[in-house]
C-alpha positions in Angstrom: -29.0 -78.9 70.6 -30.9 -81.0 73.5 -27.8 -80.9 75.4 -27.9 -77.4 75.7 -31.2 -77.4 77.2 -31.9 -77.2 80.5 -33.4 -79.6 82.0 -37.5 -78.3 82.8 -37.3 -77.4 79.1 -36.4 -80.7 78.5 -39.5 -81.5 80.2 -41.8 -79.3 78.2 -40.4 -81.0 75.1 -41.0 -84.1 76.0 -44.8 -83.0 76.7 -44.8 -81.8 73.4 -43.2 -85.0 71.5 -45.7 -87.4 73.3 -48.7 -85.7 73.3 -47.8 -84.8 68.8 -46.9 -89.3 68.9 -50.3 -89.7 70.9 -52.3 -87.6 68.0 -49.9 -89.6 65.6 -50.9 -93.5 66.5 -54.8 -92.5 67.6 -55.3 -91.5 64.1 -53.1 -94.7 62.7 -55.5 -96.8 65.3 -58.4 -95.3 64.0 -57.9 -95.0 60.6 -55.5 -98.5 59.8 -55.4 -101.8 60.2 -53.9 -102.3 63.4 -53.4 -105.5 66.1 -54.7 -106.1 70.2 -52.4 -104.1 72.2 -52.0 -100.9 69.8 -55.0 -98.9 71.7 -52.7 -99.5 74.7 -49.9 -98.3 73.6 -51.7 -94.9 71.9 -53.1 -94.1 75.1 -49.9 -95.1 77.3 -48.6 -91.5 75.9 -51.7 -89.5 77.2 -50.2 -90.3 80.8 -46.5 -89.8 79.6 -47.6 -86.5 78.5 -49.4 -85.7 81.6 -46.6 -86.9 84.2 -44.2 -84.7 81.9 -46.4 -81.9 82.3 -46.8 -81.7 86.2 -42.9 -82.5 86.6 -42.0 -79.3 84.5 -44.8 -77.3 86.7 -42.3 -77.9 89.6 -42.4 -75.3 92.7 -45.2 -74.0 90.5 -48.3 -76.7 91.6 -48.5 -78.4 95.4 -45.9 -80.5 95.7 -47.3 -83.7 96.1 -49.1 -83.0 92.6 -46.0 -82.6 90.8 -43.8 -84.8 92.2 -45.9 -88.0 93.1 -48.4 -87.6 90.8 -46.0 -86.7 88.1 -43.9 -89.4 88.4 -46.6 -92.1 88.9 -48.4 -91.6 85.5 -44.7 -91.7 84.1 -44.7 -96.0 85.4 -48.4 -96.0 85.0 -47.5 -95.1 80.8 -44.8 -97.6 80.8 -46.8 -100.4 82.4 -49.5 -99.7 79.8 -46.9 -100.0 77.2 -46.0 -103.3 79.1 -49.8 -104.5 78.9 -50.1 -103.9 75.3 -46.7 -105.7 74.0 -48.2 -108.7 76.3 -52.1 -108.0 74.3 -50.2 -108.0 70.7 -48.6 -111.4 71.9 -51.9 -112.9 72.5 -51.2 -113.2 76.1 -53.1 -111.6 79.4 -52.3 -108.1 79.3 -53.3 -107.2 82.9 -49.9 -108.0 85.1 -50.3 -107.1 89.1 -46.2 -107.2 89.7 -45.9 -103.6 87.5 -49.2 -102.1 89.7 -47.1 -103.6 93.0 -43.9 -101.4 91.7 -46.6 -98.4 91.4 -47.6 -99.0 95.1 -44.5 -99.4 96.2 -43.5 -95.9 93.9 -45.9 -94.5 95.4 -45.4 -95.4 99.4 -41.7 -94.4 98.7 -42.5 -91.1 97.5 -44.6 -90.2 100.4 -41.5 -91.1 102.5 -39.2 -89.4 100.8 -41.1 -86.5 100.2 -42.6 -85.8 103.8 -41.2 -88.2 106.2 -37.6 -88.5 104.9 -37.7 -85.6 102.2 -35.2 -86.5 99.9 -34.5 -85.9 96.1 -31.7 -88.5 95.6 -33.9 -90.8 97.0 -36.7 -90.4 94.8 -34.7 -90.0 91.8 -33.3 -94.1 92.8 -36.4 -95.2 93.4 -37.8 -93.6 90.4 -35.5 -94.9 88.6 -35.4 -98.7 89.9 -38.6 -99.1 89.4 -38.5 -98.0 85.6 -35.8 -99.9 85.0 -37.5 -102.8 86.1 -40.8 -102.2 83.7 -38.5 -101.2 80.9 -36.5 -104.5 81.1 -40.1 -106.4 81.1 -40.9 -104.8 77.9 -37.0 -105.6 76.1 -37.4 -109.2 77.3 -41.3 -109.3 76.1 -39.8 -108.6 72.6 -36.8 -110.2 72.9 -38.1 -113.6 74.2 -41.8 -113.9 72.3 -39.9 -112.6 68.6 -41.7 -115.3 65.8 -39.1 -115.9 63.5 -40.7 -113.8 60.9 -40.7 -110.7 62.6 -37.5 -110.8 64.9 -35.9 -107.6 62.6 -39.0 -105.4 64.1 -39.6 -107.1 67.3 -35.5 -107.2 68.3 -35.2 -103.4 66.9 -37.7 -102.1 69.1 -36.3 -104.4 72.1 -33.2 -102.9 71.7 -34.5 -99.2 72.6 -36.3 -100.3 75.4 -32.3 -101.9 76.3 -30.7 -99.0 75.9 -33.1 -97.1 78.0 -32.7 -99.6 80.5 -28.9 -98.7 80.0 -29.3 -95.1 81.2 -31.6 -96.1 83.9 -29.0 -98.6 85.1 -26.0 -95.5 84.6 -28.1 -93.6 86.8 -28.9 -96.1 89.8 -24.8 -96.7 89.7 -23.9 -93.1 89.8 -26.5 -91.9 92.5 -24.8 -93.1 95.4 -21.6 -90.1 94.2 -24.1 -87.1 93.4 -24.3 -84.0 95.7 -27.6 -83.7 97.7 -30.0 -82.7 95.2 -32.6 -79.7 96.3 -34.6 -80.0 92.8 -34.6 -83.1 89.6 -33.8 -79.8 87.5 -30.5 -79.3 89.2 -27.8 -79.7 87.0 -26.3 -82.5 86.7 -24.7 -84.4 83.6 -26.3 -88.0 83.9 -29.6 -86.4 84.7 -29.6 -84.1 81.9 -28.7 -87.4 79.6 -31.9 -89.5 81.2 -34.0 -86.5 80.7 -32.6 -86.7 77.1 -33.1 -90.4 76.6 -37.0 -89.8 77.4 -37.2 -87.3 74.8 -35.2 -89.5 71.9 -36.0 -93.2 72.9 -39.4 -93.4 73.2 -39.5 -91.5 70.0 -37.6 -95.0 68.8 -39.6 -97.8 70.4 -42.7 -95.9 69.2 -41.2 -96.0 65.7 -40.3 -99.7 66.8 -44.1 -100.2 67.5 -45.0 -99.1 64.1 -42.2 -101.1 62.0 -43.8 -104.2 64.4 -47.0 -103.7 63.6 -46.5 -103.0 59.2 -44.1 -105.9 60.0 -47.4 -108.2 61.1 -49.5 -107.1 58.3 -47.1 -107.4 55.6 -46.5 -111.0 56.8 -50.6 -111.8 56.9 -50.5 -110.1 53.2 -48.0 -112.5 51.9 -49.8 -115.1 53.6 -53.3 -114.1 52.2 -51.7 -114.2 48.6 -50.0 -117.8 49.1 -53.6 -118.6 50.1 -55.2 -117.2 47.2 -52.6 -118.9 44.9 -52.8 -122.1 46.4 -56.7 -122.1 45.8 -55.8 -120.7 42.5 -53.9 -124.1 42.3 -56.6 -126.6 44.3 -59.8 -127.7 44.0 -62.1 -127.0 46.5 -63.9 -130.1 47.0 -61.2 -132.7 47.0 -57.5 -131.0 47.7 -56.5 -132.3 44.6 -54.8 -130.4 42.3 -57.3 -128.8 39.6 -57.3 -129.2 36.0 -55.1 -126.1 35.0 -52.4 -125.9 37.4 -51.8 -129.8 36.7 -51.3 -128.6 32.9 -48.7 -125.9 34.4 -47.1 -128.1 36.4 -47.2 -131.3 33.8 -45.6 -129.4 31.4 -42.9 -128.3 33.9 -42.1 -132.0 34.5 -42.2 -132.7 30.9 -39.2 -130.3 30.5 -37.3 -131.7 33.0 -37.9 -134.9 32.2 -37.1 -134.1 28.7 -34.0 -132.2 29.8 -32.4 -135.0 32.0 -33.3 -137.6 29.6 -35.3 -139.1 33.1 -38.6 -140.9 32.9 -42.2 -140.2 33.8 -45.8 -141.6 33.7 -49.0 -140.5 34.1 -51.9 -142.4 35.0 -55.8 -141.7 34.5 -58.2 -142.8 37.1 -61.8 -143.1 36.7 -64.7 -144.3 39.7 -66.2 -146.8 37.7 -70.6 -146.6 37.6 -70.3 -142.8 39.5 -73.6 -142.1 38.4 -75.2 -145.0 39.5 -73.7 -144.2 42.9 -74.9 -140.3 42.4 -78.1 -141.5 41.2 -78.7 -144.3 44.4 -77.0 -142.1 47.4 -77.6 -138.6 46.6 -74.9 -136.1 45.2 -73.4 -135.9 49.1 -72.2 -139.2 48.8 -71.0 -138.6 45.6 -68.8 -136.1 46.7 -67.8 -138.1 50.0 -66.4 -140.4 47.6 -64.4 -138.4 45.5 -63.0 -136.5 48.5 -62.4 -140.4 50.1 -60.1 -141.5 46.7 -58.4 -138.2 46.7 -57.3 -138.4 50.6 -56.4 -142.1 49.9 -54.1 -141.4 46.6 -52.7 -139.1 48.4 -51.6 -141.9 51.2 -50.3 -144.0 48.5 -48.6 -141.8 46.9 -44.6 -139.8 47.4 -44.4 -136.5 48.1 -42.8 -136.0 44.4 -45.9 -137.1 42.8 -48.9 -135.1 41.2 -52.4 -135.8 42.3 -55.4 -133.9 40.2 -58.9 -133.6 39.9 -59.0 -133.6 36.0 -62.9 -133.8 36.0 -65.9 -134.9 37.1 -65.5 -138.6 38.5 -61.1 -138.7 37.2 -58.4 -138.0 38.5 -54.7 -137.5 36.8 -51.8 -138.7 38.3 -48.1 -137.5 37.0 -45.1 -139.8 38.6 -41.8 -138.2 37.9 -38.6 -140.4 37.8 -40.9 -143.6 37.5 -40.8 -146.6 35.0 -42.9 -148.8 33.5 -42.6 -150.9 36.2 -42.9 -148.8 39.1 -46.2 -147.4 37.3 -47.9 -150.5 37.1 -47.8 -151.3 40.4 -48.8 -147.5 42.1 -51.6 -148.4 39.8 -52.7 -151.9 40.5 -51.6 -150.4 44.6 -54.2 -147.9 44.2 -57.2 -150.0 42.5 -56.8 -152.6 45.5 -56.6 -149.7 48.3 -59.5 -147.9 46.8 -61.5 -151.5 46.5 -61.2 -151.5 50.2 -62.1 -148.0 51.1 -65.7 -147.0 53.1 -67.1 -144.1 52.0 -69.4 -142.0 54.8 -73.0 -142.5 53.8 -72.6 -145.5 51.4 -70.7 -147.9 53.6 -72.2 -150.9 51.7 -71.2 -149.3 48.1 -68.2 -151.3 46.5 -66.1 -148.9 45.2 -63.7 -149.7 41.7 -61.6 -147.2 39.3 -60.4 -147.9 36.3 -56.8 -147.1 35.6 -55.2 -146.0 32.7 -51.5 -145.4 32.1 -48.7 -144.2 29.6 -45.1 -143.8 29.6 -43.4 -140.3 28.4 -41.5 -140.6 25.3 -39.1 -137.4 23.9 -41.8 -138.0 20.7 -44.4 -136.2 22.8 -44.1 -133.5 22.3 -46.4 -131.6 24.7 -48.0 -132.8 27.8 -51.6 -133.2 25.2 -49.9 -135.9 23.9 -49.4 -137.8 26.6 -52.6 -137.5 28.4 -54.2 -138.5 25.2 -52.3 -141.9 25.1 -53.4 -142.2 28.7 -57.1 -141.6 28.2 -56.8 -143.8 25.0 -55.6 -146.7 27.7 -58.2 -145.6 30.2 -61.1 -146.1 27.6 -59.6 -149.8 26.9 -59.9 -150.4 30.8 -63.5 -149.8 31.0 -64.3 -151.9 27.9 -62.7 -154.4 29.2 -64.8 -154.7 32.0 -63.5 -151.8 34.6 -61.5 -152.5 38.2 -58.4 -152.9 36.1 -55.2 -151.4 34.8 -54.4 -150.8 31.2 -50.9 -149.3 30.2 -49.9 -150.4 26.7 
């Protein structure tokens, strides 16, 4: 078991474990989809692997190469790690406080190493100034979670916490250890924190990965809804199109047929389109459907069905709606649309014709009823258009 290691093995493990997760996320990065920051936080492990790999060289290289240089590219992996949660979070990744805890690392090491030569010393301010960078990256996840991806975000949060934990154990217990002559001395609590860099970064690692598939699995369903909903739409006017309003009509039908409620449907047609097609150009023509569709959609409730059902029409389904209530969304809509400008034929006087039916349990499909409506439509127009018709 780890615990029965000593402690430089410890350290060749660790050089072992980051340098097989670097070779692990530089393929993933090259070969996957992945987001800003995961270069970062492949290439945070090169130094990791490095630091670990002068440390456990100890009394074997100069000093000053092993110790300060050692434990410098141990913050300077963090810190990258740091930079590329902040990148993935579409924020600035470049932070100047975490290179000021590098100088000051740095400065401190040269004091306790030559001037003040000290072990304890270094191993506290080691140890302070990872704790600090550690807790930046918990809160970075912790704070910026969206609420889809807080599972991913908070898991790998929490192993950067319970590092943090056996950082903070250490600077507590440092003031009642022995003068140390060497970090490889033994000693319980540093045997743990060497342990903790072998098994936790393992874990946030994974927590970078279950982030990231997170991310993507969330821009996947997203990328579906999409594609359903222009499945659903037409593309011009927003409307509903001609076959999802026969899905959804016949869903309405059911209910309405199942709660003994009422709904109408009403048929609206631009009256003279082609003369309008024919005198402003085809541009215009589609200004003006795309103009009546945003305006029934101002008129109308939320409940209500809006679609394109071809060419110059439009179909409107009104669930729990009476005779009463139909006739005047339609005579509502003729006089808003009778007022509308459309771009590029500001002088045009736009009119629809309406026509409308009531849904009776004899219908006994959706068919039926538009039928009756188009039947009322066609009575509109030949009674002179720019009027409702709703037997």
């Amino acid at each position: 078991m780890l615990f029965m290691l000593d402690n430089r093995t410890q350290t060749i493990v660790q050089v072992a474990v980051s340098a097989s997760l670097f070779l692990v996320m530089l393929v993933a990065w090259r070969t996957q989809k992945t987001y800003p920051g995961f270069g970062r936080w492949t290439f945070s492990l090169l130094p990791n692997a490095l630091g670990w790999f002068l440390i456990s060289l100890r009394d074997q290289i100069p000093t000053w190469a092993s110790v300060l240089v050692g434990n410098a590219l141990l913050l300077i992996s963090l810190i990258l790690i740091f930079e590329g949660l902040r990148q993935y979070n579409g924020k600035q990744p470049r932070d100047w406080f975490n290179y000021g805890l590098l100088v000051l690392l740095t400065v401190g090491f040269v004091l306790f190493l030559w001037v003040q030569p000290s072990v304890n010393a270094r191993l506290v301010l080691v140890s302070a100034c990872t704790l600090v960078v550690v807790v930046r990256c918990a809160l970075e996840l912790f704070i910026s979670a969206p609420q889809g991806l807080r599972p991913s975000y908070w898991f790998t949060g929490s192993m950067f916490g319970l590092f943090g934990l056996v950082l903070t154990l250490r600077l507590l217990t440092a003031g009642s250890l022995p003068p140390l002559t060497t970090p490889f001395q033994a000693d319980g609590w540093q045997s743990v924190l060497y342990l903790a860099n072998i098994v936790l970064p393992v874990a946030w690692f994974f927590g970078l990965f279950m982030m990231t598939n997170a991310r993507l699995a969330l821009e996947l369903r997203k990328a579906e809804a999409d594609m359903r909903e222009l499945a659903m739409i037409d593309y011009l006017t927003g409307a509903y199109n001609r076959r999802s309003f026969d899905d959804l009509g016949c869903r309405e039908i059911a209910r309405a047929r199942r709660n003994s409620g009422s709904l109408a449907l009403l048929i609206l047609d631009i009256d003279h389109f082609k003369i309008y097609n024919d005198t402003y150009g085809h541009l215009v023509g589609d200004a003006m459907l795309c103009t009546l569709a945003a305006e029934c959609r101002l008129q109308l409730r939320q409940v209500d069905l809006l679609a394109r059902w071809g060419g110059e029409e439009f179909a409107l389904l009104l669930p729990e709606t009476d005779r009463k209530g139909c006739l005047n969304v339609a005579q509502k809509l003729r006089q808003a649309v009778a007022k509308l400008s459309v771009p590029g034929a500001e002088q045009a006087h736009v009119t629809i014709s309406v026509g409308g039916a009531m849904w009776t349990p004899e219908d006994k499909d959706l068919e039926a009823l538009l039928r009756r409506a188009d039947l009322a439509l066609y009575q509109a127009k030949r009674r002179g258009r720019n009027c409702v018709v709703m037997p």
